[in-house]
NUZADO-84542 format. One record per residue (C-alpha): x, y, z; residue in three letters. Coordinates in steps of 0.001 Angstrom, whole numbers, plus 500000, padded with zeros to 6 digits. Each point is the difference from the previous one (the first is absolute). Layout:
<sites>
XYZALA
...
</sites>
This chain:
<sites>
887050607904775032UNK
496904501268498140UNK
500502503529501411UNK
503243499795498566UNK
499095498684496651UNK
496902502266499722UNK
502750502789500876UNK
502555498752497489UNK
497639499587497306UNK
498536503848500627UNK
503474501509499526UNK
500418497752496678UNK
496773501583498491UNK
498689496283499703UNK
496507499604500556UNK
498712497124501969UNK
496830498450502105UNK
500000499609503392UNK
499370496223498791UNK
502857500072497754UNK
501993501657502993UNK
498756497265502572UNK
501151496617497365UNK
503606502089499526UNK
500546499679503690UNK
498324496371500947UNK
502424499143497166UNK
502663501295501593UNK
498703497992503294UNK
499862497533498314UNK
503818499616498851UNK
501054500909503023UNK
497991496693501457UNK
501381497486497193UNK
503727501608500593UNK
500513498400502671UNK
500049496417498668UNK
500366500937496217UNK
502522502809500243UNK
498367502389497322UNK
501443503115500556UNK
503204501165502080UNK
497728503168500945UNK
498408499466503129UNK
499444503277501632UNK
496381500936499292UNK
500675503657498846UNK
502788499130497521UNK
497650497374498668UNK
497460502550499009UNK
502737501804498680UNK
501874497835498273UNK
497543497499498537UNK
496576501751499308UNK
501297503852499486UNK
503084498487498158UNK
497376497848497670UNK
497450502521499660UNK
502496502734498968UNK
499365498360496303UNK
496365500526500233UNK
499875503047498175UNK
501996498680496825UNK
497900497264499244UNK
496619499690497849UNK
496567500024502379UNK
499126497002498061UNK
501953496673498452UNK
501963497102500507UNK
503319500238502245UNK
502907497952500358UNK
501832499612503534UNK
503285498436499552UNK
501773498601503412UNK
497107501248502026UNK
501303497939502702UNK
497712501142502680UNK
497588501408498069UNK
501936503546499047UNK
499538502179498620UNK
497101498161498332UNK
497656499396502383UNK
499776503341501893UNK
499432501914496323UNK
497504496984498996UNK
497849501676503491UNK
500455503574498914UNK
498978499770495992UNK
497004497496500486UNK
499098499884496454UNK
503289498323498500UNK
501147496136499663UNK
503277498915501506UNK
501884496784499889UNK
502755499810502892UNK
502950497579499165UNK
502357498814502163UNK
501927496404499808UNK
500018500289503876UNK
497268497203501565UNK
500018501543503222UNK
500179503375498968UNK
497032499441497110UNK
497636497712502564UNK
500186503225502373UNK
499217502327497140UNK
496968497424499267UNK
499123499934503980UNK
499580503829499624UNK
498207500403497057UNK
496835497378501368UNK
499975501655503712UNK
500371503623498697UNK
497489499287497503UNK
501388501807496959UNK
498210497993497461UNK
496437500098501601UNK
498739502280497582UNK
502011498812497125UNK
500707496327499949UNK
503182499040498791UNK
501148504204499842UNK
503603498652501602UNK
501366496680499451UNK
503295498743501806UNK
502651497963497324UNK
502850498162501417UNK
502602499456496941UNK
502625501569499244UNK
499899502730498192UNK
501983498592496728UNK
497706497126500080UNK
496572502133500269UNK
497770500448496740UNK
497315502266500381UNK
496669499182498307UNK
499468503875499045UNK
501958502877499989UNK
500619502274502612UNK
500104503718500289UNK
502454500194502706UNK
503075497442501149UNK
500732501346503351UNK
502830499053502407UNK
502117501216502601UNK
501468497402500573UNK
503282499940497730UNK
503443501990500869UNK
500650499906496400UNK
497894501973497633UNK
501372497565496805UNK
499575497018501718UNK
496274500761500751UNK
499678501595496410UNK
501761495915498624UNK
497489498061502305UNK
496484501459499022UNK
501557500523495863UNK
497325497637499321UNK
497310501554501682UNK
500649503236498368UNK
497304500789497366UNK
499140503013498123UNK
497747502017502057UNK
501467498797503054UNK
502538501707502532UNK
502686498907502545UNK
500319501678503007UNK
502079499585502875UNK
500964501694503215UNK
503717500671500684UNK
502501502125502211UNK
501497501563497265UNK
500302498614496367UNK
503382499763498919UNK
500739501544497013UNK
502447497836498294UNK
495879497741500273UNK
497978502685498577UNK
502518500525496755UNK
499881496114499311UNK
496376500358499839UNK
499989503222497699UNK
502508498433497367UNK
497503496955499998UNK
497356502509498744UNK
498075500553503644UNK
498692503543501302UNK
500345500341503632UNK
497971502220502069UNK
501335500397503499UNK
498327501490502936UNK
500654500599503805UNK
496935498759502086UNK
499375501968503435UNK
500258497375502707UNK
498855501347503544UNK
502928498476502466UNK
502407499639496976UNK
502659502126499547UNK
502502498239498080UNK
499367500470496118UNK
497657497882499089UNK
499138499453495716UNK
497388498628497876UNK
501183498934496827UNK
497568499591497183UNK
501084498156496235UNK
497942499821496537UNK
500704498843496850UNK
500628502133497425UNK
498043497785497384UNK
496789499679502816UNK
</sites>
């Protein structure tokens, strides 16, 4: 696996440690010890893990701010949160997922990996619903791929959304009857098509600000 991520990260252009490359793949190990009791992922094979869960995650990398305070909403299994909180070492993250299971893992991971040796307190698990979640200062990124619909994740983090701060979310392909919703409500859009080694299907990062941030 860390041949493969080391690989997959080169073609990419993303910089990374051979530290940073070793805690991407015990991660990966260590999902693919806690699946079998706590059914994390449906991806088992090894090589489509790498593919499909770090180089998937880490395809945002190169959108978001070296430094600041990120938002993962549904992380689930720690995605795509945790892999980009390892490759940008210098910003905050708060991964939240309503999931017990799902969010002990996440907090399993980040104490074994030791992500916040350096940094105490760099990512913090949250299990709440998203709706229900108040953040205590604002973030410069709300990430998520975990919603099908682009207006339903836009409705569940409205609250969240302060000037200065930008959604972003990971999608097939946004549909466009979504993206004109969002312009008539006074939103600019900036879409772009991250290179995915292993990927071929069309793959889209969608990124929203306010017009008044």
């Amino acid at each position: 696996m860390r041949e493969q991520i080391a690989e997959g990260l080169q073609a990419m252009g993303l910089a990374a440690s051979e530290s940073q490359v070793d805690a991407l793949a015990r991660y990966l190990e260590l999902m693919a010890k806690w699946n079998r009791v706590y059914n994390l992922t449906a991806i088992t094979d090894p090589a489509r893990m790498v593919i499909r869960h770090i180089l998937d995650s880490l395809s945002v990398a190169p959108w978001l701010p070296p430094q600041g305070r990120m938002l993962d909403v549904g992380t689930g299994a720690g995605l795509p949160g945790l892999p980009l909180a390892i490759l940008l070492p210098e910003t905050e993250w708060q991964l939240l997922d309503s999931n017990g299971k799902k969010t002990r893992f996440v907090q399993q991971a980040i104490a074994e990996l030791g992500v916040n040796r350096e940094t105490a307190g760099r990512v913090k698990v949250v299990r709440t619903r998203v709706q229900d979640y108040h953040a205590e200062a604002p973030f410069s990124v709300v990430l998520s791929r975990a919603y099908a619909s682009l207006l339903d994740f836009v409705r569940s983090v409205d609250h969240l959304w302060l000037p200065g701060t930008r959604l972003m979310t990971l999608k097939t392909e946004p549909q466009e009857q979504e993206l004109r919703a969002l312009r008539e409500q006074g939103i600019d859009i900036e879409i772009t098509r991250p290179r995915v080694p292993g990927i071929e299907a069309p793959r889209s990062l969608v990124i929203l600000e306010r017009q008044d941030s």
